[in-house]
N, C-alpha and C positions, 0 to 999 in steps of 0.2 A: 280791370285789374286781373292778373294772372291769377291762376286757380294756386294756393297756398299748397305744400306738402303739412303734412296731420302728421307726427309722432305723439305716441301715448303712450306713456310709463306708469305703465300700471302694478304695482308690487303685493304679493297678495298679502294680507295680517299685517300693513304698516299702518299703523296709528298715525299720528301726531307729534312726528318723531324726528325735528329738522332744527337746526341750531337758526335756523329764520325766524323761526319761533319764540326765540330767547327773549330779544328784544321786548316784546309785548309780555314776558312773564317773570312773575319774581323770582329771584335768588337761589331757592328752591326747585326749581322746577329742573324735570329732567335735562331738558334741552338746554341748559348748562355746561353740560358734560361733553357736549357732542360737538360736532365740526364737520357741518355738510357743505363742502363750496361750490358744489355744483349745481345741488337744487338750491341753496343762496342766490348763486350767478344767474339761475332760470328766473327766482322771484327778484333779484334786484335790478333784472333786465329786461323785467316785464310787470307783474303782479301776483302780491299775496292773498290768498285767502284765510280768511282766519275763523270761519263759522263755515267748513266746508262738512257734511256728512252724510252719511252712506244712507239710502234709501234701508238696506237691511243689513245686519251685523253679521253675515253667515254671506260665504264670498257666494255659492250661484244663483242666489236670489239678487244679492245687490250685483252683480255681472250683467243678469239677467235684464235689472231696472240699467243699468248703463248703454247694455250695447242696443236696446229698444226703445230707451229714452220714457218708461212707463213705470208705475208701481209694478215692484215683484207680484202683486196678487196681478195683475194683468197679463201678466204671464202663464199663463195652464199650468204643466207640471213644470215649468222654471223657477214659478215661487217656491222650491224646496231641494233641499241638497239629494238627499239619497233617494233614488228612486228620479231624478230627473229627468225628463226628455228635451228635446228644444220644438218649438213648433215653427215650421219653415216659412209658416203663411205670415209669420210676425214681422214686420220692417226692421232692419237694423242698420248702423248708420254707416259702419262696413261696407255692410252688402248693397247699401241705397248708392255709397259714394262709388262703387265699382261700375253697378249696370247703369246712373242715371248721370254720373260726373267725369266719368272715364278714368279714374283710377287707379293705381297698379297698388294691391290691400297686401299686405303680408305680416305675420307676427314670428317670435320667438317668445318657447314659453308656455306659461297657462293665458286663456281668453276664458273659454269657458268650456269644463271639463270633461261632467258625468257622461255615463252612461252609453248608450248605443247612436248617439248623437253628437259625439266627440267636436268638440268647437265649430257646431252647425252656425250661429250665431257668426262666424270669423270667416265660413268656406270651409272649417275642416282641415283634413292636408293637405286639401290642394294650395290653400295658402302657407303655410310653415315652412320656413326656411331655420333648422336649427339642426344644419348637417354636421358644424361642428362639436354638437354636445351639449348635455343640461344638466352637466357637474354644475355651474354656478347655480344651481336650486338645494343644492346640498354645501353650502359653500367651505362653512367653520367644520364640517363634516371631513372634507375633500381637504381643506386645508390642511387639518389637523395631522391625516394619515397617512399625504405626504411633504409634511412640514422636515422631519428629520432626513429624506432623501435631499429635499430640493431647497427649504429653509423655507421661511413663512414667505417672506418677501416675493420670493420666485414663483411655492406654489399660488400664491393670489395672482401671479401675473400671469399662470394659466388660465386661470379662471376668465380672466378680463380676456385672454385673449380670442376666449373661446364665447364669451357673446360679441366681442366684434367680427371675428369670422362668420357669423349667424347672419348680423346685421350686414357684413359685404356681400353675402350671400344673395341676401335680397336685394342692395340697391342694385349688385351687378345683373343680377335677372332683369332688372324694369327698365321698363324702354325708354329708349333716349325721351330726353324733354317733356314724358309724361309724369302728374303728379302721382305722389305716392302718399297711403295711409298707413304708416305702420304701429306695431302694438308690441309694446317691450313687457313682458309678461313675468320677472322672475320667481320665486314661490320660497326662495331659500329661511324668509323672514316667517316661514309658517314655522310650526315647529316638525320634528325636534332642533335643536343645538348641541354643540357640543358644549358638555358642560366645563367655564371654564375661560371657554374661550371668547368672550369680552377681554379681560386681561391677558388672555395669552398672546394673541392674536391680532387685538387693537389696542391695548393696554388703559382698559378702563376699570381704573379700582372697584370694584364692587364696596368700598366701604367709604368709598367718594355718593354714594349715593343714599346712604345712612341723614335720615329727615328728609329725603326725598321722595320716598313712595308717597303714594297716595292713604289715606289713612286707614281706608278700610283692609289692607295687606302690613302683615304681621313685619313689623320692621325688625329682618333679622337675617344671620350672613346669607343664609341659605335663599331665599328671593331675594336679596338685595345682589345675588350672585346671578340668580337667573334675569332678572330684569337688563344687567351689568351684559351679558351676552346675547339679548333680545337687542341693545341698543350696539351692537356689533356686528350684527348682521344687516342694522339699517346703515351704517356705513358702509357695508358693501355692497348695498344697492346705491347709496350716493356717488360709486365710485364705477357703479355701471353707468347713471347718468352720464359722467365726463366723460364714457366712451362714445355713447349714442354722440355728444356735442361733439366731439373730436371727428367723429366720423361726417358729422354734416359740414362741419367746416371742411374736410380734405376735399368734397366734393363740388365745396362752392355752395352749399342748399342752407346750410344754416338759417340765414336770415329771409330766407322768403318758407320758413316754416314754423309752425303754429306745433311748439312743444309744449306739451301738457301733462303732469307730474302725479298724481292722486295711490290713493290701495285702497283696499275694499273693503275694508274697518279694521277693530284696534286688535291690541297684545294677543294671543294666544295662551290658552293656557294659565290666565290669569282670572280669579273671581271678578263677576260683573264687567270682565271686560269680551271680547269676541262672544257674541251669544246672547247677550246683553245691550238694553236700548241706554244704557246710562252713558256719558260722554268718553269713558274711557272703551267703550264700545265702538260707539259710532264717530267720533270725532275721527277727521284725518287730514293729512298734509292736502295743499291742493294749490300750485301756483301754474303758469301759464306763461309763454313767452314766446312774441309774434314782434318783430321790429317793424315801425312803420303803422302799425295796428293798435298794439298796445302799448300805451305811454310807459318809462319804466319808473319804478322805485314804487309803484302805488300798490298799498295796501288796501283792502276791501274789506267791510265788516258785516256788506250782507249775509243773510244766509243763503245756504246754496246746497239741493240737492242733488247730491252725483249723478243722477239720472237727465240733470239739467245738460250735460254735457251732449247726448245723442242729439238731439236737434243743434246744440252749438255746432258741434261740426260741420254737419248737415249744411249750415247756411256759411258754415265757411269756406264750405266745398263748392258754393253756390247753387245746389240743387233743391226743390224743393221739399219741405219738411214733411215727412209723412203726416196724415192725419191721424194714426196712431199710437203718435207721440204727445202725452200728455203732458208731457216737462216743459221747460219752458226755457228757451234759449238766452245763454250767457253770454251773448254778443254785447249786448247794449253797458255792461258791466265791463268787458272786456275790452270795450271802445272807448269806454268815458274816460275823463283826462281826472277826473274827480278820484279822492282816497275817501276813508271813511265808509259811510251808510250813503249808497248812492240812490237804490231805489226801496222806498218806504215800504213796498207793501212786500219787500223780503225780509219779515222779521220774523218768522219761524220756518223750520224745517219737522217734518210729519216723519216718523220711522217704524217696522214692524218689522215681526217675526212670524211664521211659524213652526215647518219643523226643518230641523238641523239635521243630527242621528240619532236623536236621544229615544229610544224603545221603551214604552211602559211593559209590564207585565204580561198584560194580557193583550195588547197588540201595539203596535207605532201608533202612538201619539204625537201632534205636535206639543207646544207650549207658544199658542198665539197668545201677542203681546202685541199695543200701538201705541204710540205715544208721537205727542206734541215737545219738540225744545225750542224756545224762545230764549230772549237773551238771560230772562232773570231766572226762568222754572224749565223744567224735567216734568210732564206728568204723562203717567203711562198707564193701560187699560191691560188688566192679565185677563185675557176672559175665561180661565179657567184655573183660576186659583189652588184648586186642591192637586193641582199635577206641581210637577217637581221641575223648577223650571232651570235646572241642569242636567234634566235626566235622572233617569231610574238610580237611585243610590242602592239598588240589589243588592240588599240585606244590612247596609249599614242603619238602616232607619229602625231592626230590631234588636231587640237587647242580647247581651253577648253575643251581637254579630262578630265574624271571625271578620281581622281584618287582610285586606288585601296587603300583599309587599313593598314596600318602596318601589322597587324596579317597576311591580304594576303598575303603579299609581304616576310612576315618574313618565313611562313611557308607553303603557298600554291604554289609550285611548279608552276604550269600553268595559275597563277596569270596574270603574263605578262611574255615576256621571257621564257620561260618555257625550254630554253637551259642554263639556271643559273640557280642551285637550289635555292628555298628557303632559305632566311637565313637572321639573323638583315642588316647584310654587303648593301645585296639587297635593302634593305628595305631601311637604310638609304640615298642611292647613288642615288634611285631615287623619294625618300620623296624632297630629296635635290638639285636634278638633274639643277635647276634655280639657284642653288648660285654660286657666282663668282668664288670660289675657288673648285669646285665642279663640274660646267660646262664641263670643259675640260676633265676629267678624266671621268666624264661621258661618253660624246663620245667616249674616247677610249675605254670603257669596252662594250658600249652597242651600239652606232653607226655603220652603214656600213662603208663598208672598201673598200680599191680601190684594183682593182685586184694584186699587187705586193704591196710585203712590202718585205722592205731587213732593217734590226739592227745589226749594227756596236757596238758589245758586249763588246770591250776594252772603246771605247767611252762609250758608250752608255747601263751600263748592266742591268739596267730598262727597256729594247727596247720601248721608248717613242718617239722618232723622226723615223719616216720611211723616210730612205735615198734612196729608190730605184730607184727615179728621178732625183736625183744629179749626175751632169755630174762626178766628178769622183771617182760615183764608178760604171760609166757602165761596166768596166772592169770586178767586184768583180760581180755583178750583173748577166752578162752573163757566166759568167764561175758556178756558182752555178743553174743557172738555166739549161745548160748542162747537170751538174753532178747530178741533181733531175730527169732531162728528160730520161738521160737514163736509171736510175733504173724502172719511171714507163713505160718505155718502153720493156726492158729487162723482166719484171715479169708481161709484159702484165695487167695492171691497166685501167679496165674500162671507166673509168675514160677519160683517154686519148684516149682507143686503141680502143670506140667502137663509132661507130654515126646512132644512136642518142643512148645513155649512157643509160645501163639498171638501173642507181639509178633515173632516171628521171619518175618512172615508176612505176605502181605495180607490185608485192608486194614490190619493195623497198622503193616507195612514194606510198601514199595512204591508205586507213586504216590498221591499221594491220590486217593479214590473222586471224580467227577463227577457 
């Protein structure tokens, strides 16, 4: 069999945010609203995943477990955003498919970012082809301010036109008849937004979403406005998808290519979501479509960690798997002709944190956190409970703290919290943090947490009551925390396996390196 070309659309801060999704959820649910036909066409023309999630909710640790195919702690300084490096000695499935499969690897976009190691994990520049521009990372942005010269219609057909100039970019670099790995990167769905423009732009009412949040966010115009332009900007990544598809068909490559869809965990900007091990965190889209390979219309209910993809490739590429890939290859899922729960012993997915940007006082802290999701429970380990695990609220935690401005709070990241992005959402929640109906949700978004939380997901699919002190469910309690301990034990997790814990430390805490 011929070597398969690998595209990867990778979108960074997309959730679970695809109208394929509808189908499987009630009435309610966002993905109601929405209309993706392109990642629909990817999953009706191949398969869906529906228990897909990010090894970390914080894009260059889960980047990190993707393009290595390992837990983010496996990573040196990859398990953590600020202050990152890449370590070159590490296999990545990129770099494996170039020098050991022959190759031709190229992205637009972000892979992966920080630091003095700028998309080491991808090649760097040498692979980037995005000569025509990275306005569609700013999209509803770009739209917005030239909407009145050119009308919305035209200026969005910039934008499209300028990630397929990117993408000819590179197919026309690569050599005749060799395969190719490419990596569609866009970032526009991070924040900010222009506020607004869900309705202006894609014309999705914000008050069409009214009994649609989720419960722990204050159902009111102002998020249900920002949520209303989060799911705006995921249609204009669905609409980057039909160009990648457009483009493999003019080429003839479409079907002898392994297109694969996912983001690197959920909303932005939103309490317990991005930052956060809870499902509105880590939950994400993730379908796949290989004609000839993959049967179509089947849906999957295993679970599957995103890190699973680095060895998939791997063996799609027909190279052999590094041995430093701890994941576990989604071929045999992706080959089976079977829907449902195909292989039994994928019924949880393991996730963690440590540090994001969030600065304590007296020096960078992380806020480690791990947790086990299974189909029925959430239970997660804080191992240090008295930090703040959105980051330093700098000053609002004393009394007649002055408070910061909206604008801060709307758009200045490091405002307070600085482990929630900026966003109206923020702004409002803690404009409003003393109302009665606002109090409590407060706390759960932005309050410390006790070391154990376990969420009874049939009960409870909001995870809003932490039951992990209720006598019974010590049973469900100790037996998940077993089944967490031994993974971070088995894959040797700092975390656990060292004392005193090199993220306690610099470079892991402390300013970032220069």
């Amino acid at each position: 069999m011929s070597k398969p070309n690998i595209v990867f659309a990778f979108a960074d801060d997309w959730g679970r945010y695809a109208s394929a999704y509808a189908r499987s959820e009630g009435s309610s649910s966002l993905n109601q609203l929405i209309d993706t036909p392109n990642f629909d066409r990817i999953a009706g023309e191949g398969v869906l995943f529906t228990n897909a999630l990010v090894p970390a909710p914080s894009c260059t640790p889960c980047r990190s477990s993707i393009l290595s195919g390992q837990y983010f702690w496996q990573t040196g300084l990859g398990a953590i955003l600020q202050g990152a490096q890449w370590d070159e000695s590490i296999p990545t499935f990129p770099l494996e498919l170039e020098m050991r499969g022959g190759y031709f690897i190229g992205y637009q976009y972000k892979v992966w970012s920080p630091g003095r190691t700028l998309n080491a994990p991808y090649g760097g520049i040498r692979t980037r082809y995005q000569s025509a521009g990275i306005n569609f990372n700013q999209f509803s942005h770009w739209v917005t301010r030239h909407s009145d010269e050119l009308g919305i219609e035209a200026a969005k057909q910039v934008l499209y036109d300028e990630t397929r100039a990117n993408f000819r970019e590179f197919l026309d670099a690569r050599p005749k008849e060799q395969p190719f790995c490419y990596w569609w990167g866009p970032t526009n769905t991070h924040r900010t937004w222009e506020t607004g423009s869900g309705k202006t732009l894609w014309k999705i009412e914000p008050n069409e979403l009214k009994g649609r949040l989720p419960k722990f966010l204050p159902d009111v115009p102002e998020i249900r406005e920002d949520a209303a332009d989060y799911l705006g900007e995921c249609l204009a990544v669905d609409n980057g998808l039909g160009i990648l598809l457009d483009e493999l068909e003019r080429i003839g490559e479409l079907d002898n290519t392994l297109f694969v869809v996912s983001g690197d965990h959920g909303i932005p900007g939103m309490p317990r979501a991005k930052c956060n091990l809870y499902d509105i965190g880590c939950e994400v889209t993730l379908a796949a479509r290989w004609p000839g390979q993959i049967a179509p219309r089947r849906v999957v209910d295993d679970f599957v960690n995103l890190m699973d993809l680095a060895p998939t490739f791997c063996e799609a590429g027909q190279i052999q798997v590094p041995q430093s890939m701890t994941a576990r290859s989604l071929m045999p899922l992706l080959t089976s002709n079977e829907s449902g729960q195909i292989d039994p012993t994928r019924d949880f997915v393991v996730t963690g944190r440590e540090r994001h940007v969030a600065f304590a006082r007296e020096k960078y802290l992380p806020y480690p956190q791990r947790a086990i999701r299974t189909e029925d429970y959430i239970y997660i380990v804080n191992f240090e409970p008295d930090r703040w695990p959105m980051g330093d609220p700098k000053g609002l935690d004393q009394p007649n703290a002055a408070l910061p401005s909206y604008e801060d709070l709307a758009y200045d990241t490091f405002a307070t919290y600085p482990d929630m992005d900026a966003s109206p959402t923020k702004a409002y929640m803690i404009q409003h943090r003393e109302d009665l109906d606002v109090e409590p949700l407060f706390e759960l978004g932005f309050g410390k947490r006790p070391r154990e939380e376990l969420y009874d997901l049939k009960r409870d699919p909001d995870y809003l009551e932490n039951v992990a002190e209720r006598s019974e469910y010590s049973n469900v309690r100790g037996e998940l925390e077993g089944r967490l301990l031994t993974v971070l034990e088995g894959q040797n997790d700092p975390r656990l396996m060292e004392q005193p814990c090199r993220y306690e430390f610099e470079p892991y805490a402390g300013p970032p390196q220069s």
